[in-house]
C-alpha positions as CSV (number, residue, x, y, z in Angstrom):
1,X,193.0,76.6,238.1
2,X,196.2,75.6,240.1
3,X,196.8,71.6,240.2
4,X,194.7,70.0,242.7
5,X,193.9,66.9,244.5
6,X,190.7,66.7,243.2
7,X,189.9,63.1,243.7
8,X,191.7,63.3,247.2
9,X,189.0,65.7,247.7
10,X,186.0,63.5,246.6
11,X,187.0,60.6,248.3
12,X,187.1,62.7,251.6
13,X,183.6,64.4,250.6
14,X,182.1,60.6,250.0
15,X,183.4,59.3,253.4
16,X,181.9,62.3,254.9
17,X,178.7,63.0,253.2
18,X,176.7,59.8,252.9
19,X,173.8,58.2,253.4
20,X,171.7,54.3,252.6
21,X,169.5,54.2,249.6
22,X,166.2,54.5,250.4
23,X,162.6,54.8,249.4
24,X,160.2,57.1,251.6
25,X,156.7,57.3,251.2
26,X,155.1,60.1,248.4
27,X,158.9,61.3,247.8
28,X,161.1,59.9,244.9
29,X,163.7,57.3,245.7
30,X,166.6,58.8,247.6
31,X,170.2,57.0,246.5
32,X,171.8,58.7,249.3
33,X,173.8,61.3,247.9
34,X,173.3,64.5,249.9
35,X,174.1,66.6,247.0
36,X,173.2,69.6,248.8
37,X,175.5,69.3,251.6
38,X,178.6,67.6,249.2
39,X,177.9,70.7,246.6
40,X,177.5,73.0,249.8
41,X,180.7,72.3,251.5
42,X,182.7,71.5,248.1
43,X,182.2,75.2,246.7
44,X,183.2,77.0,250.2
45,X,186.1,74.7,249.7
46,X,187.0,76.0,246.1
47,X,186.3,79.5,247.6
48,X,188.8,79.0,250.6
49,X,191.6,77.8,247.6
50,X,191.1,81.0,246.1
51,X,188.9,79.3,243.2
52,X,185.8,80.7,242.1
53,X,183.0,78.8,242.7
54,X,179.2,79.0,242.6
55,X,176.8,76.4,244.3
56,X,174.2,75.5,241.5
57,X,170.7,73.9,242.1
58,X,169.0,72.6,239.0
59,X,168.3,69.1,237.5
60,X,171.2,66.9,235.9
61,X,170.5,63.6,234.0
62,X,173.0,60.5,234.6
63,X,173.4,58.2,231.2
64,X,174.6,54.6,231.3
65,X,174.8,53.3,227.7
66,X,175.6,49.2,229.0
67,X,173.1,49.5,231.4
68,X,170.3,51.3,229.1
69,X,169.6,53.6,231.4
70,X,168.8,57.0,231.9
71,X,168.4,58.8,235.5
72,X,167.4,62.4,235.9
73,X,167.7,64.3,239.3
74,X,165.4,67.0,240.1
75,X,166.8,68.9,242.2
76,X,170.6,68.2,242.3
77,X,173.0,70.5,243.8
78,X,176.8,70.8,242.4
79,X,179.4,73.3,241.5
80,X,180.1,75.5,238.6
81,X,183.5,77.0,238.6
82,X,183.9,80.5,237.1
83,X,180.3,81.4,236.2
84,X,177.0,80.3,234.9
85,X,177.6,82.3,231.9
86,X,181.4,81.7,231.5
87,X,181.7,78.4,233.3
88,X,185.4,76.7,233.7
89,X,184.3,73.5,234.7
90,X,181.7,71.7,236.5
91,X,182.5,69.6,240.2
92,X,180.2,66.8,241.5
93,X,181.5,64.8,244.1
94,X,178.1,63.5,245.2
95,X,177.0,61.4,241.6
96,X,177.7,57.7,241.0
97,X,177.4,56.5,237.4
98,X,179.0,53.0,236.5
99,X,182.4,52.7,238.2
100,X,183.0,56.3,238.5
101,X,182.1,58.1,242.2
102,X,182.6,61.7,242.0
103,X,183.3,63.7,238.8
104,X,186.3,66.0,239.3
105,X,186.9,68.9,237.0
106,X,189.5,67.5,234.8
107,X,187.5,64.1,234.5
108,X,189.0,63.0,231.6
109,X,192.0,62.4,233.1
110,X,190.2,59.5,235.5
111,X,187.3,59.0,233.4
112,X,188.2,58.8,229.7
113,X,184.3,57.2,229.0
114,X,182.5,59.9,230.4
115,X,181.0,62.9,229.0
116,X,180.0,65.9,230.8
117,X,177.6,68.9,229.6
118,X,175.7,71.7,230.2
119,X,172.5,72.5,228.9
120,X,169.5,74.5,229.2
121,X,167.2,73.4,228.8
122,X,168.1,69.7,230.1
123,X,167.0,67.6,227.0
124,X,164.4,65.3,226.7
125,X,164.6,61.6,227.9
126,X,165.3,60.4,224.2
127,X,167.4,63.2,223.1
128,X,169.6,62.1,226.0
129,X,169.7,58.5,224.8
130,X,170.6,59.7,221.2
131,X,173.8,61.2,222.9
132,X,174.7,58.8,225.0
133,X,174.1,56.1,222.1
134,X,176.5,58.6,220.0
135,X,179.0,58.4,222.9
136,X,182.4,56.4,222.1
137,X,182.7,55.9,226.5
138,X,178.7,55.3,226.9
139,X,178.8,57.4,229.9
140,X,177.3,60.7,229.9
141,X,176.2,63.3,232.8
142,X,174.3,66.6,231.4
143,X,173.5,69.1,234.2
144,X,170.4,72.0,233.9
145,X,171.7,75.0,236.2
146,X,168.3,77.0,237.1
147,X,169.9,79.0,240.3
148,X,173.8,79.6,241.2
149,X,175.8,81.7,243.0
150,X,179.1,81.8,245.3
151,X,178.4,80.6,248.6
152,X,177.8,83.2,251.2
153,X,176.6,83.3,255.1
154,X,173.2,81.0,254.1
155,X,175.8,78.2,253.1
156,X,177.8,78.5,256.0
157,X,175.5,79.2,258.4
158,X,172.9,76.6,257.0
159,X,170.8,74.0,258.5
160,X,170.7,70.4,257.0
161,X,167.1,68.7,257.6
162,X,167.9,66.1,255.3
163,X,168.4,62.5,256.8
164,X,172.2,63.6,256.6
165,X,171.2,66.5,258.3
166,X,169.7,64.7,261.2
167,X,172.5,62.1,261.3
168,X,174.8,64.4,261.8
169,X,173.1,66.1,264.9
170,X,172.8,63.2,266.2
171,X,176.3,62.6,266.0
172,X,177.8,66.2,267.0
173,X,175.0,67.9,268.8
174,X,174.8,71.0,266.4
175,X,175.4,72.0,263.0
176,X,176.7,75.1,264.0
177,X,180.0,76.3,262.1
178,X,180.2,72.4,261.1
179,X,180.3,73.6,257.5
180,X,182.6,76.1,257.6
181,X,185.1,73.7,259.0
182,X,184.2,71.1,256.7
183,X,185.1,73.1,254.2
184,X,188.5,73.7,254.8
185,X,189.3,70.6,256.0
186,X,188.4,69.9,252.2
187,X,190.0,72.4,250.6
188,X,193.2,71.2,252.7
189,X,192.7,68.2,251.1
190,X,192.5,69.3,247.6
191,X,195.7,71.2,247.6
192,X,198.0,68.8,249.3
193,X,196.2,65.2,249.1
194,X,195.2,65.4,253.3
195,X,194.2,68.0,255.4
196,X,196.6,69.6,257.8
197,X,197.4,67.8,261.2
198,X,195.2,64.8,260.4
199,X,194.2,62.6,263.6
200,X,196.5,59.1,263.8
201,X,194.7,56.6,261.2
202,X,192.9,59.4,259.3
203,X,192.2,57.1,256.7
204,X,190.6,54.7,258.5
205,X,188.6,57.0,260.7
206,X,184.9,55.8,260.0
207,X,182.2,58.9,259.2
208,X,181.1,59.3,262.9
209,X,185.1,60.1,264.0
210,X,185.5,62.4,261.2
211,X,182.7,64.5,262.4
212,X,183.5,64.4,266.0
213,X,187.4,65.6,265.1
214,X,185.5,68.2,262.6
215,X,183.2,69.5,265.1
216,X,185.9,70.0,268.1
217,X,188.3,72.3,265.4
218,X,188.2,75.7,266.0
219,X,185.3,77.8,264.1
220,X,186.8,78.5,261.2
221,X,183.2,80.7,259.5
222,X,184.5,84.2,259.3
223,X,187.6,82.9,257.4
224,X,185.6,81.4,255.0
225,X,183.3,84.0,254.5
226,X,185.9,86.2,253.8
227,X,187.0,83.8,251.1
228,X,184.3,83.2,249.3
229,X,183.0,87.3,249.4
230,X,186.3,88.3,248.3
231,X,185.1,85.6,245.1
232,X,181.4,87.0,244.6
């Protein structure tokens, strides 16, 4: 994988895609992650860099040795790079463990306490623990792939009717091509540290702005389809 920008990337993702915490009735408590739509948009951005990526759905369990705690997700979303059966490293720019937002592939280099697996099956709640307690950094993330693939038209051309999902019609009007743009707006990001011909005060723009100057860029799906099929 060429260099990249990858926490550039992330922090973009996060001012993006974000929600409040929040507890709903008869569902499990939601921290406000969106990992569908960061995984969604972060593997069509891989795709458009020419990196192969695959948008996974599965569980992953988040280990914090200080805090004794374990976490597991069912579902998370998040991104495999190469393959399921020959991965090259693992992208989550939706997960918050500790201090760290975001694991980038090389996450060493940010993260030198964290550890980052795959298994199948995802262990148990104690065999977690046992790792983690084993751990030098006492931070460990272990993800469960069950389904992946390289995004395709159903990414692009998805509809979000997650709480994000129905934020961001609010805000736009239409999710219609939204992601496609996203997605290179990332991958523009990843590359060079900021995405081409950024509006004045880009980094202060708040979510709502950075939608609205997504939304009114030209549709950018067939590109990205291209992309990613050329990757499948």
């Amino acid at each position: 994988m060429p260099k990249m920008r990858e926490l550039e990337g992330i922090s973009l993702l996060r001012r993006l895609v974000n929600m409040p915490a929040e507890n709903r009735p008869g569902e499990p408590f939601d921290p406000g992650w969106c990992c569908n739509e960061h995984a969604s948009i972060a593997s069509l951005a891989f795709c458009c860099l020419g990196v192969r990526a695959e948008l996974a759905k599965g569980k992953a369990a988040f280990a914090d040795r200080d805090a004794k705690s374990v976490k597991i997700c069912s579902p998370h979303w998040f991104v495999l790079l190469g393959t399921e059966e020959q991965p090259t490293g693992l992208f989550d720019s939706s997960a918050s463990l500790g201090p760290m937002n975001g694991f980038p592939v090389l996450y060493k280099g940010c993260y030198p306490r964290l550890a980052v697996s795959l298994n199948v099956p995802l262990p148990s709640g104690e065999q977690i623990w046992a790792v983690v307690k084993n751990n030098p950094g006492g931070f460990v993330a272990i993800y469960e792939p069950q389904l992946s693939a390289v995004p395709g038209r159903a990414a692009v051309k998805h509809i979000s009717f997650t709480p994000f999902g129905k934020w961001l019609n609010a805000a736009v009007g239409s999710q219609d091509g939204i992601w496609g743009k996203a997605a290179l707006v990332v991958a523009q990001t990843i590359m060079a540290g900021e995405p081409e011909n950024p509006p004045g005060g880009f980094s202060e723009l708040s979510k709502l702005d950075l939608w609205h100057w997504i939304a009114a860029a030209p549709n950018v799906d067939d590109l990205v389809l291209r992309q990613a099929a050329a990757l499948a």
